[in-house]
Backbone of each chain as ProteinMPNN parsed JSONL, in Angstrom:
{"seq_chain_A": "XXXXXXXXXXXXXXXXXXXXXXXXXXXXXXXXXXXXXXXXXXXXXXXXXXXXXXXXXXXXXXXXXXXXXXXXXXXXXXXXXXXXXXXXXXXXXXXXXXXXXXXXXXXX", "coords_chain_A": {"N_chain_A": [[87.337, 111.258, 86.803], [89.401, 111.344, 89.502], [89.54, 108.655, 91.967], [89.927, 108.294, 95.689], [90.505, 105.051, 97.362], [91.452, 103.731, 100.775], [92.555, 101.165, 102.647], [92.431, 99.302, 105.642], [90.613, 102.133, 107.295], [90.867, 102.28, 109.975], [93.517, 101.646, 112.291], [94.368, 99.68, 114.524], [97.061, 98.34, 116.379], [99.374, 96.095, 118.099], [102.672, 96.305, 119.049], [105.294, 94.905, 117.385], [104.175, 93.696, 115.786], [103.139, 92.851, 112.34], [101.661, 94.829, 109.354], [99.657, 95.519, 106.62], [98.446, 98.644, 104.567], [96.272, 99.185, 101.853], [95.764, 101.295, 99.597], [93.592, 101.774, 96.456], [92.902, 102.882, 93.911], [91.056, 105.094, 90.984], [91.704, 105.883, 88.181], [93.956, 105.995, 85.897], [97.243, 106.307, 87.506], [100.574, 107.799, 87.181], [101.969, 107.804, 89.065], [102.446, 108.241, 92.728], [102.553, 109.105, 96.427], [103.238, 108.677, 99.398], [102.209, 109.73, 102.671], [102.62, 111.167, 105.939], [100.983, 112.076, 108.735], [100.605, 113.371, 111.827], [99.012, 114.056, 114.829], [97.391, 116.9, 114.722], [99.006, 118.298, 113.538], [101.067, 119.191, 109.771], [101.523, 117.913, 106.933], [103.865, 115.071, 106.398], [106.216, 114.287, 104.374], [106.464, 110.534, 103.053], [107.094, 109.008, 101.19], [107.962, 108.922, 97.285], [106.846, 107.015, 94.475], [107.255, 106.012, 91.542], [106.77, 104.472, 89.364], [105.543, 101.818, 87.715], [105.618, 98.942, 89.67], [107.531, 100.203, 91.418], [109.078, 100.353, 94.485], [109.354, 101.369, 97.549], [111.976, 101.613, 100.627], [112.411, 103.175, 104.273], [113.23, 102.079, 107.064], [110.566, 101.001, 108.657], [108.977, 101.338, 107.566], [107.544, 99.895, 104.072], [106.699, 100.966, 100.69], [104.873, 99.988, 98.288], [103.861, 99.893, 94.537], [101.652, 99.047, 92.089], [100.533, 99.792, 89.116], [98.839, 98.633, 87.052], [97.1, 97.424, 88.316], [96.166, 99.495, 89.887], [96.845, 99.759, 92.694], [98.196, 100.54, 95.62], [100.57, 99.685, 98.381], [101.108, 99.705, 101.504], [103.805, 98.626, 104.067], [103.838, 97.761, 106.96], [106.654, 96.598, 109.462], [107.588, 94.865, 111.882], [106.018, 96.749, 113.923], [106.505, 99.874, 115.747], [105.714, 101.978, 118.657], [106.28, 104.673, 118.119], [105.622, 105.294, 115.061], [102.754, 105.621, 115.252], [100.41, 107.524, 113.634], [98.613, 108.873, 111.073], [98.038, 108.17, 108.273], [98.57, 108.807, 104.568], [97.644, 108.121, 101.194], [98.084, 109.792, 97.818], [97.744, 109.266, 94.862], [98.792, 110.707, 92.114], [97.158, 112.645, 89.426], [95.979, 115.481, 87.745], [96.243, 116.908, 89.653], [97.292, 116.624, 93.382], [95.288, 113.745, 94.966], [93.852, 112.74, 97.675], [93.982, 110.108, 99.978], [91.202, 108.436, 102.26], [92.534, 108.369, 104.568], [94.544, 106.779, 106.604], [94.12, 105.797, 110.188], [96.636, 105.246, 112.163], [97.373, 103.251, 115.235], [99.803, 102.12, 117.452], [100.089, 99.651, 119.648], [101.583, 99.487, 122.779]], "CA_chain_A": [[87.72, 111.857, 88.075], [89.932, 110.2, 90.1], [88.845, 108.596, 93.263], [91.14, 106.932, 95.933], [90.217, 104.199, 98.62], [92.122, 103.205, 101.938], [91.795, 100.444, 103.762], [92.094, 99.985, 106.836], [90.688, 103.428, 107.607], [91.413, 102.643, 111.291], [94.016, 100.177, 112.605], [95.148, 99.326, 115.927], [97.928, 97.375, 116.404], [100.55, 95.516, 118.864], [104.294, 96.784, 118.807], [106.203, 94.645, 116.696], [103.444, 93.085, 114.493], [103.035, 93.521, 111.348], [100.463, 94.541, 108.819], [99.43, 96.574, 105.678], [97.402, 99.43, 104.467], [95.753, 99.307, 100.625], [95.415, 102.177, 98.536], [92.977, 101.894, 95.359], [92.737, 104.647, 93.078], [90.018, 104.557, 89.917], [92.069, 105.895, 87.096], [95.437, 105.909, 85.595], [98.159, 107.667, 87.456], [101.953, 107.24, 86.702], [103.212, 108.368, 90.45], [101.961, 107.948, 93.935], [102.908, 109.817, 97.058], [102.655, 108.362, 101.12], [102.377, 111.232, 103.989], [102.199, 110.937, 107.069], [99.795, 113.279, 109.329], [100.885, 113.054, 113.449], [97.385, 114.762, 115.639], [97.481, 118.418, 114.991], [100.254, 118.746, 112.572], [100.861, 119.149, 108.551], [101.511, 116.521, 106.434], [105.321, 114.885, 106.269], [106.472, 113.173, 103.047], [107.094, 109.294, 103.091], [107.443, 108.355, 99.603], [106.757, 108.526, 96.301], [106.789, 105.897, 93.949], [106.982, 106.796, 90.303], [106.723, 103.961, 88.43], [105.091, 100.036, 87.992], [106.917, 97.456, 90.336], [108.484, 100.627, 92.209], [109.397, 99.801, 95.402], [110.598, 102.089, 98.271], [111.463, 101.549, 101.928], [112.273, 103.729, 104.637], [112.663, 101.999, 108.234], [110.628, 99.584, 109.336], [107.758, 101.031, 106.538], [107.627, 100.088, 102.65], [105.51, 100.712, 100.037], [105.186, 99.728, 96.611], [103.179, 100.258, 93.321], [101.757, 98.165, 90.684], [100.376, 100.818, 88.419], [98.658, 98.542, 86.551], [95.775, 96.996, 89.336], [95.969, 100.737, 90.474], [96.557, 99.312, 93.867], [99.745, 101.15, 96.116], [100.637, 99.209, 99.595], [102.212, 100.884, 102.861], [103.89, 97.927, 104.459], [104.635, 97.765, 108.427], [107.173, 95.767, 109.667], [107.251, 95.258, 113.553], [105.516, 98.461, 114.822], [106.519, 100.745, 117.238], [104.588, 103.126, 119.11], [106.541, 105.79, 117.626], [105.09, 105.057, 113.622], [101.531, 105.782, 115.469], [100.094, 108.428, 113.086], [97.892, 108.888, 110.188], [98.576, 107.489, 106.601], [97.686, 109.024, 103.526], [97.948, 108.137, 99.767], [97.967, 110.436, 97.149], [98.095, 109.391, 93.597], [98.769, 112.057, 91.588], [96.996, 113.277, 88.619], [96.715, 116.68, 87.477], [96.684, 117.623, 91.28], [97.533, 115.342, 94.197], [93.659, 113.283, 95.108], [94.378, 112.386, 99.5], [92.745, 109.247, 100.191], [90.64, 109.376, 103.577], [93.74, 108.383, 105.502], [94.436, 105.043, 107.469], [94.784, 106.126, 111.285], [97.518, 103.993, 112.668], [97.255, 103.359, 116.648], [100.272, 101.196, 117.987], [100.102, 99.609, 121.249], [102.692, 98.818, 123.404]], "C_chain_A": [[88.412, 110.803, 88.935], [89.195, 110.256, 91.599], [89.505, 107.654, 94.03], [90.254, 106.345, 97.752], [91.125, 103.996, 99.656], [91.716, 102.31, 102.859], [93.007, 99.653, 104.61], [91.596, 101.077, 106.899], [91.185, 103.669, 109.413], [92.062, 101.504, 111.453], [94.709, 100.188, 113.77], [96.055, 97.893, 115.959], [99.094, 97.047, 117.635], [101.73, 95.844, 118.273], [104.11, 95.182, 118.362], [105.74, 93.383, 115.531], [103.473, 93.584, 113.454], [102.081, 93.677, 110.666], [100.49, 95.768, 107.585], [98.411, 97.19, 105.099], [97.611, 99.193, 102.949], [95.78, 100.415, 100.33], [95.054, 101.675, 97.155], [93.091, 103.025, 94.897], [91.817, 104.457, 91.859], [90.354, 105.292, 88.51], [93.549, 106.122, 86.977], [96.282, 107.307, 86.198], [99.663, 107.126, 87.187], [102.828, 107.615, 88.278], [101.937, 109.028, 91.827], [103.053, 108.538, 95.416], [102.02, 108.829, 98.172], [102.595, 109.61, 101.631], [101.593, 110.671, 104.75], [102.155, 111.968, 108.025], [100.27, 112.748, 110.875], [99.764, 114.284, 113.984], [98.382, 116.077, 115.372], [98.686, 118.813, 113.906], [100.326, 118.673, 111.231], [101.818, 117.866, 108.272], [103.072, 116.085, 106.263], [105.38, 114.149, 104.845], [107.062, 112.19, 103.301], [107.858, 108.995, 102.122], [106.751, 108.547, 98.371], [107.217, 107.554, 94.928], [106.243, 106.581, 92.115], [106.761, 105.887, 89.066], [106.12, 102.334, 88.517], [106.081, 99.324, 88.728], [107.656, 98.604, 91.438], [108.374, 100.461, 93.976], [110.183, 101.056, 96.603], [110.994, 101.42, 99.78], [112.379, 102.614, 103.072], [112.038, 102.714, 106.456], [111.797, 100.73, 108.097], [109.219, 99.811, 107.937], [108.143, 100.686, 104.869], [106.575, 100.166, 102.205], [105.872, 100.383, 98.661], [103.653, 100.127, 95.882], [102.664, 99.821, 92.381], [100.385, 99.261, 90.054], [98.731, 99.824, 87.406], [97.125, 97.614, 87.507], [95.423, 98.528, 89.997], [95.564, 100.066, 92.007], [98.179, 100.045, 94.819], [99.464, 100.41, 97.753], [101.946, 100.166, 100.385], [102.322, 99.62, 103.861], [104.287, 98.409, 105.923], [105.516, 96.986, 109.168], [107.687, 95.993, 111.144], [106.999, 96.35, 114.671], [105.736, 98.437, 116.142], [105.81, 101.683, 117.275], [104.767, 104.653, 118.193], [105.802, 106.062, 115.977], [103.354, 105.399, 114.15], [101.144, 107.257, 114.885], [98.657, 107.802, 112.218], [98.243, 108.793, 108.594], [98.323, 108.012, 105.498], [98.345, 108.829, 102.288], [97.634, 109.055, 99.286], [98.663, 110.061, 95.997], [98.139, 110.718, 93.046], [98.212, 112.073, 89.992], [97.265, 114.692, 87.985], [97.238, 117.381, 89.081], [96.854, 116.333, 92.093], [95.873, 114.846, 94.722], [94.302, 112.342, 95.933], [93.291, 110.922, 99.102], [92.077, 109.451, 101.255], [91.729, 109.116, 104.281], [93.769, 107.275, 106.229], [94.827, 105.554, 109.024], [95.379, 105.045, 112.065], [97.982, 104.147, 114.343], [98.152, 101.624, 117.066], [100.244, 100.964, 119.052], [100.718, 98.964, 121.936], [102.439, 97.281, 124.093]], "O_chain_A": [[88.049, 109.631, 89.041], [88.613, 111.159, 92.199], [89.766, 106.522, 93.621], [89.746, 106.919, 98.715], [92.17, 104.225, 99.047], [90.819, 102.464, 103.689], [94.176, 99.479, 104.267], [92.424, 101.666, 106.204], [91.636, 104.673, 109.963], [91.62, 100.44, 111.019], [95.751, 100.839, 113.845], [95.738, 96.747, 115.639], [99.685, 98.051, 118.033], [101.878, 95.702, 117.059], [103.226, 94.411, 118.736], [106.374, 92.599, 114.826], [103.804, 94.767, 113.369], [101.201, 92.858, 110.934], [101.226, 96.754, 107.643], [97.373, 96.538, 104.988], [98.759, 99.011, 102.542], [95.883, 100.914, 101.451], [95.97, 101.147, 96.525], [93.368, 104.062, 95.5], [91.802, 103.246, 91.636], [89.444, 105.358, 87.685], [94.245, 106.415, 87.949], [96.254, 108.497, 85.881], [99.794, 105.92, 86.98], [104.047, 107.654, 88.449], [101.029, 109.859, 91.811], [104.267, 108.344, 95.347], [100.875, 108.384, 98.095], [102.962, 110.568, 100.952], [100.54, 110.04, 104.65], [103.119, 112.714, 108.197], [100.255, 111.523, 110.998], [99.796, 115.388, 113.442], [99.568, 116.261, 115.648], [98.999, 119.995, 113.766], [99.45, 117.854, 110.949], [102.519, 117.152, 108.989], [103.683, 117.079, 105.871], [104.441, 113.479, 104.415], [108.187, 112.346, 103.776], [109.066, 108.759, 102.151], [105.539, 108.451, 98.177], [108.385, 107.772, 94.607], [105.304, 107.271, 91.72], [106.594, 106.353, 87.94], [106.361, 101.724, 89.558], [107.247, 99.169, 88.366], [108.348, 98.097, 92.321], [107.251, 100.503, 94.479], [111.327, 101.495, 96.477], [110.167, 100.578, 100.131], [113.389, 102.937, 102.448], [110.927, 102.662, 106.985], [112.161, 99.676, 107.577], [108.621, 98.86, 107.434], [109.118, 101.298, 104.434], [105.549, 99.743, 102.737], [106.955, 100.506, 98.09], [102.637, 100.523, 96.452], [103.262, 100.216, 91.38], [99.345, 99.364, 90.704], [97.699, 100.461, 87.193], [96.16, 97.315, 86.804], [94.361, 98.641, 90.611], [94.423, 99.885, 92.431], [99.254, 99.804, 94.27], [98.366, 100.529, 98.297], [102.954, 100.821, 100.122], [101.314, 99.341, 104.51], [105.016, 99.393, 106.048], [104.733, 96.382, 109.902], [108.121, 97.072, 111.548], [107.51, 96.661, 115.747], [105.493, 97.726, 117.117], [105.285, 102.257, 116.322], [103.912, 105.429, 117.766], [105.437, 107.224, 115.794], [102.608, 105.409, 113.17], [101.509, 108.215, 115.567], [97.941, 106.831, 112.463], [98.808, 109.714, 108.004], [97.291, 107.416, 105.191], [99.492, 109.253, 102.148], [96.79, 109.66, 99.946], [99.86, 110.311, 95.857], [97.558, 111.692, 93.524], [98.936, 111.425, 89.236], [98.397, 115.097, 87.72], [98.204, 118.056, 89.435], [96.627, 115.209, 91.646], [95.157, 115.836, 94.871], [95.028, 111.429, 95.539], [92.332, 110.765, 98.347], [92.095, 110.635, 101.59], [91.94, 110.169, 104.883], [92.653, 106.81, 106.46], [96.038, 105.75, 109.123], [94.749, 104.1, 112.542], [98.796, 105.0, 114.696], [97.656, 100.497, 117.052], [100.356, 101.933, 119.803], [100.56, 97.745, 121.877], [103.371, 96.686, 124.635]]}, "seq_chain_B": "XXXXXXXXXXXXXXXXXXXXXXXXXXXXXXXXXXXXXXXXXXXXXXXXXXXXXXXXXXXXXXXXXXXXXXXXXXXXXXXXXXXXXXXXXXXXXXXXXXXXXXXXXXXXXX", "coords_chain_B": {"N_chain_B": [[116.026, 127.692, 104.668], [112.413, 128.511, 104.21], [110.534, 127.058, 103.647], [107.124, 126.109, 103.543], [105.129, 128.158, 104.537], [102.729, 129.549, 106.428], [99.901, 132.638, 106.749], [97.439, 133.331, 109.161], [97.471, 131.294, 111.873], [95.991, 131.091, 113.22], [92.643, 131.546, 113.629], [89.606, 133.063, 114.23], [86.109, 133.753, 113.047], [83.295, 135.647, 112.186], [80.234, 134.875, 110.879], [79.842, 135.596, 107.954], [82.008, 137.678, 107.945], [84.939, 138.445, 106.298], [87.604, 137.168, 105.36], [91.782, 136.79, 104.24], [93.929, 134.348, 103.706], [96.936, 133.452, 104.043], [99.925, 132.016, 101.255], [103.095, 131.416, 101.283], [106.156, 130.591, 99.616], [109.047, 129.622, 99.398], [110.684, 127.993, 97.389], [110.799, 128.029, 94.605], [108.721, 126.915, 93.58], [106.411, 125.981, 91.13], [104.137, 124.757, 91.471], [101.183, 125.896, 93.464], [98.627, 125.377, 96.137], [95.265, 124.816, 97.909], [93.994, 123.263, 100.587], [91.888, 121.751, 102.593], [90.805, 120.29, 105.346], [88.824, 118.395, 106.871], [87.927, 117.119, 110.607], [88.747, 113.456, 110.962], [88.888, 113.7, 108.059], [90.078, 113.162, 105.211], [92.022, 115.131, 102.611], [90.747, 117.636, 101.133], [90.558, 119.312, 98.138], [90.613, 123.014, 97.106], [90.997, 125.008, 95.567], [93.749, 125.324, 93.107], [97.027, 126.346, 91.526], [98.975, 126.862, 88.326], [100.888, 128.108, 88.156], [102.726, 131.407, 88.089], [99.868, 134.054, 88.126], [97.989, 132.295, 86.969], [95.408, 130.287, 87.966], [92.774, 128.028, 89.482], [90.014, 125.574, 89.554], [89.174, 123.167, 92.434], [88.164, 120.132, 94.058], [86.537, 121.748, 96.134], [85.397, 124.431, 95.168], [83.627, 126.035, 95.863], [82.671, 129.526, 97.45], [84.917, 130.275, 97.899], [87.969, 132.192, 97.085], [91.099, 132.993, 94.392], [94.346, 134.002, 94.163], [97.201, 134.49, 92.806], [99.155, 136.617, 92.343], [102.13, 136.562, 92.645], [104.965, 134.584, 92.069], [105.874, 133.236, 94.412], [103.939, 133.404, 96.334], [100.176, 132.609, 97.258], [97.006, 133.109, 97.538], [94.217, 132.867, 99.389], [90.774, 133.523, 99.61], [87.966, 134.308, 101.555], [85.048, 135.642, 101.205], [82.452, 135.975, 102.653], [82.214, 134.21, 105.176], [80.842, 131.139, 106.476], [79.751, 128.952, 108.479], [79.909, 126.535, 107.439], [82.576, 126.136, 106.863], [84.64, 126.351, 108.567], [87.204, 124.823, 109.481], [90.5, 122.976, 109.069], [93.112, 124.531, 107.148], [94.909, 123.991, 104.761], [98.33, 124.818, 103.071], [99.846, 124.103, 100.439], [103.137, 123.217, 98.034], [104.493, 122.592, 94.496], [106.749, 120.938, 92.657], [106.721, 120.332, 89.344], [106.617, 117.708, 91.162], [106.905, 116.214, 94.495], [105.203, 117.03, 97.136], [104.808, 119.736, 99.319], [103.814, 120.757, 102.371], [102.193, 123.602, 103.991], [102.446, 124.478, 108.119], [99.519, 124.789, 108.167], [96.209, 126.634, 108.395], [94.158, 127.183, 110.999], [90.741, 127.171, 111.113], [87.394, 129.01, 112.275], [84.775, 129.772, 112.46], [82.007, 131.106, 113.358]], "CA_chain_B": [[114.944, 127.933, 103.578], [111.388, 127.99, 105.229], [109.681, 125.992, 103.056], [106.167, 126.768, 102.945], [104.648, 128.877, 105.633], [101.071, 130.093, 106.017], [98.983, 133.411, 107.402], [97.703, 133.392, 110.094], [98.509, 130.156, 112.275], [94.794, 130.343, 114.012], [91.666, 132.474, 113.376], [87.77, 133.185, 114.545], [85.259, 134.833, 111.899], [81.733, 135.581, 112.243], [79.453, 134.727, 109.812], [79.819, 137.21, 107.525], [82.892, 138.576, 107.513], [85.651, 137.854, 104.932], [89.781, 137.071, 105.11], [92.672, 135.76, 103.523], [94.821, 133.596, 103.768], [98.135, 133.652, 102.904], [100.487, 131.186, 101.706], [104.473, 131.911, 101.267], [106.901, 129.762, 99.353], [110.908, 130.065, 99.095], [111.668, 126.629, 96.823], [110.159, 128.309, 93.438], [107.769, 126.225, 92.88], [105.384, 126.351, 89.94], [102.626, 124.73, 91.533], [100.547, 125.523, 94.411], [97.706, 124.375, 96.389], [94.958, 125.048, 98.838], [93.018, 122.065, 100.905], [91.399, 121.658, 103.575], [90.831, 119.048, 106.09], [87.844, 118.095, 107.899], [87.794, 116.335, 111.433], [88.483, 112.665, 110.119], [88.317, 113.51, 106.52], [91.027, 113.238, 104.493], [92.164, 116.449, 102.264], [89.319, 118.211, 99.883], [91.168, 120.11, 96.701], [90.366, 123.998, 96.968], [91.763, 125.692, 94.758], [95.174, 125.218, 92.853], [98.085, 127.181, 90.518], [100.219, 125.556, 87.993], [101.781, 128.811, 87.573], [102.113, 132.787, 88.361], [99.132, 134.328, 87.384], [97.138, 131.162, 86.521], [94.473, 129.712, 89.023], [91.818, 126.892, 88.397], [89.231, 125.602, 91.057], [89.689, 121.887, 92.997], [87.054, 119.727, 93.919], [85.531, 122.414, 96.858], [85.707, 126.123, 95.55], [82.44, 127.397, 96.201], [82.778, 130.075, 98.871], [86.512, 130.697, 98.126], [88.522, 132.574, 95.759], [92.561, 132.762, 94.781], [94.98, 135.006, 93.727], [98.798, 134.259, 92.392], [100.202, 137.309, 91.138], [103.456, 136.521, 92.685], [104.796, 132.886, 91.966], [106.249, 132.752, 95.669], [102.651, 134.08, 96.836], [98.999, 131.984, 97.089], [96.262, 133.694, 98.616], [92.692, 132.171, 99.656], [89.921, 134.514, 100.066], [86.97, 133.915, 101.674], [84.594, 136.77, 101.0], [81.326, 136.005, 103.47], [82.425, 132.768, 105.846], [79.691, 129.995, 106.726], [80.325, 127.696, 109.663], [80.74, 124.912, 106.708], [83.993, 126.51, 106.5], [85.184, 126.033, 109.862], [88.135, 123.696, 109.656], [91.599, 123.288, 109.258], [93.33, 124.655, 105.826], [96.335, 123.894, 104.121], [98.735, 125.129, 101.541], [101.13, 122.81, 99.587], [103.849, 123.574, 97.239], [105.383, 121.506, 94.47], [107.78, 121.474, 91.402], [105.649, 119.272, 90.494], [106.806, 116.538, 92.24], [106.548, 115.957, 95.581], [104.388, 118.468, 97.524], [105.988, 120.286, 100.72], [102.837, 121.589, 102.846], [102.533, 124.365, 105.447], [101.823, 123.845, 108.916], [98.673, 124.878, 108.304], [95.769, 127.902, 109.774], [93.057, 126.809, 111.732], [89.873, 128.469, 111.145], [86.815, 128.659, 112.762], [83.478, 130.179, 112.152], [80.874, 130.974, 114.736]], "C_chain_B": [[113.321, 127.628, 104.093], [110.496, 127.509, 104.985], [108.28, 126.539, 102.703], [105.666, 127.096, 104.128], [103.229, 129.909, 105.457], [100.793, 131.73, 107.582], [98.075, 133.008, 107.983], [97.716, 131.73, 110.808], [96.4, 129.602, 112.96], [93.741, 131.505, 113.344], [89.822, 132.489, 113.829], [87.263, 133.757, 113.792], [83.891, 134.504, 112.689], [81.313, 135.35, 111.585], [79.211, 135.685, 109.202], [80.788, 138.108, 106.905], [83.806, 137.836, 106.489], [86.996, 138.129, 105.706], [89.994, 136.546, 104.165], [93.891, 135.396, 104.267], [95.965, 133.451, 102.909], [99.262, 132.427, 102.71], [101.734, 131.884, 101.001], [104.923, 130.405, 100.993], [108.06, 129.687, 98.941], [111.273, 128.738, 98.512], [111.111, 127.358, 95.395], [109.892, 127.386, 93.103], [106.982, 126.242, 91.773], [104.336, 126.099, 90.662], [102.402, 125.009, 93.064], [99.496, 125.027, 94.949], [96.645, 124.659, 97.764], [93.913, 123.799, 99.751], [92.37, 122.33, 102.207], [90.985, 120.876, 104.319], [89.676, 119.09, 107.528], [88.057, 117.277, 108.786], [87.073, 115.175, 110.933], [88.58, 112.263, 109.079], [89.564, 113.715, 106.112], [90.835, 115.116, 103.604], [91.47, 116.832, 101.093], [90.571, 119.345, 98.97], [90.677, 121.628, 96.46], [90.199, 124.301, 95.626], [93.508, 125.249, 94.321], [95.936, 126.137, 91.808], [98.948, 126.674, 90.253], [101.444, 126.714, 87.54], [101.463, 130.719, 88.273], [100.834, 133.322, 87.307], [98.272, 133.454, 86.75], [96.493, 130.959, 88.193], [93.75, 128.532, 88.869], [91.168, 126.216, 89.922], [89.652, 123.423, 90.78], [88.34, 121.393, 93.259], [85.809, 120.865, 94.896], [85.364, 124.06, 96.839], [84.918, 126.605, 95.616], [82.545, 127.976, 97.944], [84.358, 130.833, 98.921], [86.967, 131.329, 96.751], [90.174, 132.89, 95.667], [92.784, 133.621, 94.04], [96.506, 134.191, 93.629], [99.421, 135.026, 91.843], [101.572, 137.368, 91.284], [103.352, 135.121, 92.647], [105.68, 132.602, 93.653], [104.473, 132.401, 96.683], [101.158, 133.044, 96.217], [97.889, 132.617, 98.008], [94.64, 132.675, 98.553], [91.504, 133.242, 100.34], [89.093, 134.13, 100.353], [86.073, 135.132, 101.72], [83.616, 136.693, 102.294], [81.274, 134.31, 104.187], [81.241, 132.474, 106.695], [80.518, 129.809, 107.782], [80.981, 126.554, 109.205], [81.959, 125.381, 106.859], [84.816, 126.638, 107.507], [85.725, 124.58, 109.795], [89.662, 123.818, 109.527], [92.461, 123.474, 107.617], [95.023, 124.551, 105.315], [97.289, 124.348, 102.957], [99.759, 124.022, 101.583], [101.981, 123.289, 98.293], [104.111, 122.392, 96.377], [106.046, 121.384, 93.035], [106.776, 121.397, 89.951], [105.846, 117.983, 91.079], [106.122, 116.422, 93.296], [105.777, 117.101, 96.13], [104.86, 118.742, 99.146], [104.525, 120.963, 101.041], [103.069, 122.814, 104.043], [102.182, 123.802, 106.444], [100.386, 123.906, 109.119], [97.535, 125.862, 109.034], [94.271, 127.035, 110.009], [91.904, 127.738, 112.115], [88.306, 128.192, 111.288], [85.312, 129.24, 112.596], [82.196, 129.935, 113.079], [79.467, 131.586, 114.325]], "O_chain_B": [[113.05, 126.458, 104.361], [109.557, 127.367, 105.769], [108.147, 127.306, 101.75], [105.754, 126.185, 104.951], [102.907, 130.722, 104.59], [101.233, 131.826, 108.728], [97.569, 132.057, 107.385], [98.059, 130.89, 109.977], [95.82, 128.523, 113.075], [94.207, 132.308, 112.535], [89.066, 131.589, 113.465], [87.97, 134.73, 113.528], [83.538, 133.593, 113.437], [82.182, 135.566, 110.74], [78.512, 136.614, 109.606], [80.709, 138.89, 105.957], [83.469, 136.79, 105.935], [87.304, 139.066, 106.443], [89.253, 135.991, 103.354], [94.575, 135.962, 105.12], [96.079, 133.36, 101.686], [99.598, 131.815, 103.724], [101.529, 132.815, 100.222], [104.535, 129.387, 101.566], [108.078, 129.688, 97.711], [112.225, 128.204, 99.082], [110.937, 126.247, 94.894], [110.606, 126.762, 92.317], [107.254, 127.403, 91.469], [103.465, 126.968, 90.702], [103.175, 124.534, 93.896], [99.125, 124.029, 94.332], [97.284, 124.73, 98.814], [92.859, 123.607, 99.143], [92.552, 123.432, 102.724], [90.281, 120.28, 103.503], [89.725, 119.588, 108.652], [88.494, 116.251, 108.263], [85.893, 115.113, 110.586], [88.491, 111.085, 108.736], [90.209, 114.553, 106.742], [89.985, 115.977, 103.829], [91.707, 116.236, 100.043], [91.337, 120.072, 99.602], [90.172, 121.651, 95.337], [89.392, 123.882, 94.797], [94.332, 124.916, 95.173], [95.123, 126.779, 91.143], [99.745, 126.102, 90.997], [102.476, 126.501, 86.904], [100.414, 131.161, 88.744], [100.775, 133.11, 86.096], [97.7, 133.97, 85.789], [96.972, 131.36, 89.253], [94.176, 127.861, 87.929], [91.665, 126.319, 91.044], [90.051, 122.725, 89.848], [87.376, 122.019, 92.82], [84.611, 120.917, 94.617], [85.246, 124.814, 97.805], [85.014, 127.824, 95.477], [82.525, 127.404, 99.034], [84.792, 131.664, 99.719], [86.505, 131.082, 95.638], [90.711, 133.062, 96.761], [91.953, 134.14, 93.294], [96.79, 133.317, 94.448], [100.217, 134.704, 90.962], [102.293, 137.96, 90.481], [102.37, 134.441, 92.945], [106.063, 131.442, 93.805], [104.115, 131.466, 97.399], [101.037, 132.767, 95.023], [98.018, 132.557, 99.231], [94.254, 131.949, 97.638], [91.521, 133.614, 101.513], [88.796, 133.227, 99.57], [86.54, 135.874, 102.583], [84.011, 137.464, 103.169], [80.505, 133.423, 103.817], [80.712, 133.281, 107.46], [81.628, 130.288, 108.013], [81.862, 125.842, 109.687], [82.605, 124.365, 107.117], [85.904, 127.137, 107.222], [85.109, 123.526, 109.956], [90.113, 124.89, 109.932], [92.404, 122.478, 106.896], [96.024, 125.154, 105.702], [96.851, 124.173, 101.82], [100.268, 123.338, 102.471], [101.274, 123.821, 97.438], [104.078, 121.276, 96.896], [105.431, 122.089, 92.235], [106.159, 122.395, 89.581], [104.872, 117.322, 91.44], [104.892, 116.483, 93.279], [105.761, 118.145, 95.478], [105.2, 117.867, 99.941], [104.01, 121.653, 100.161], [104.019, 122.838, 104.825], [101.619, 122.717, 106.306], [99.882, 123.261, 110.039], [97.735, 126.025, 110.238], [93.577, 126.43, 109.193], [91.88, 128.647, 112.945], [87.82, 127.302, 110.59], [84.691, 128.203, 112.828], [81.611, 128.899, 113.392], [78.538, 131.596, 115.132]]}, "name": "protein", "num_of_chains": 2, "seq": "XXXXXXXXXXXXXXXXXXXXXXXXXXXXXXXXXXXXXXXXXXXXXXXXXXXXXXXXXXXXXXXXXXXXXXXXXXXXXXXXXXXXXXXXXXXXXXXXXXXXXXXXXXXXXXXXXXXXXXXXXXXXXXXXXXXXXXXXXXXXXXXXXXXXXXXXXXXXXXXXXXXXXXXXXXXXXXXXXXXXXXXXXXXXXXXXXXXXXXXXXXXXXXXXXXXXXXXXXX"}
């Protein structure tokens, strides 16, 4: 059964620092999915990452993949207030398995 | 194209009574998807469909039941709603790739 970690689960942060969220996962998947959750609203698609070493970025966030530590990172690179949401991984197996979500609180 | 769009948007039940939930999808998808999301909690695995007419339960289907006889069409039944079941529910579409969600119905149980 797969089972996925996040850490940070909460992170507060200063505009234009930087910092990054973990995703674990506890068995083999071949393709990994970000989304990002804003209060009250459904889920947006960041990225998804389909392969060892893959690499995306998107703005001021990246993430990457190494398939083989089953470890996926969601990089931040000098946060703004506006990126203040909620984070979620989803490796994918037979179905997508959310992690609990990293809530991301920037502060001016 | 309106992506994926859900019945009804909000809802109140009593303990007791039964709905559904509907989900709508215009990308022909194969797969769909029902979750649900607890205050805090990341997203619990209903129910899912890798196909019309196929179903198959997720990590939380006691209490719920699905229907797919159209492959645009996902329904979520709840026959006799608890309070556990007071939260916020989601459908998700997806080739299978990426997954496109609705905005979601918000449902409440008193």
């Amino acid at each position: 059964e797969l089972k996925v970690e996040q850490n940070p689960l909460f992170l507060s942060m200063q505009e234009g620092k930087n910092y990054t969220i973990y995703c674990n996962y506890s068995t083999t998947s071949d393709r990994l999915y970000w989304y990002r959750q804003d209060p009250g609203k459904s889920l947006e698609s960041l990225f998804v990452l389909l392969s060892n070493g893959a690499v995306k970025q998107e703005g001021r966030l990246m993430a990457s993949l190494d398939t083989k530590a089953r470890l996926s990172t969601l990089h931040i690179t000098a946060a703004v207030h506006d990126l203040s949401a909620t984070y979620f991984c989803a490796p994918r197996g037979q179905n997508f398995v959310f992690g609990p979500g990293t809530r991301l609180s920037v502060l001016p | 194209n309106a992506g994926v769009t859900q019945t009804p948007k909000f809802r109140v039940l009593k303990t007791g009574q039964s709905m559904t939930l509907l989900c709508a999808q215009d990308m022909n998808h194969e797969y769909m998807y029902w979750y649900r999301q607890d205050p805090g909690m990341g997203l619990r695995l209903i129910h899912y469909s890798v196909g019309e007419g196929t179903t198959a339960k997720g990590e939380v289907p006691d209490g719920y039941n699905v229907s797919r006889l159209k492959k645009q069409n996902f329904l979520l039944g709840l026959e006799s709603a608890a309070p556990s079941q007071t939260s916020v529910y989601f459908c998700a579409s997806s080739y299978p790739g990426t997954g496109y969600f609705g905005p979601g119905t918000r449902l409440t149980v008193t």
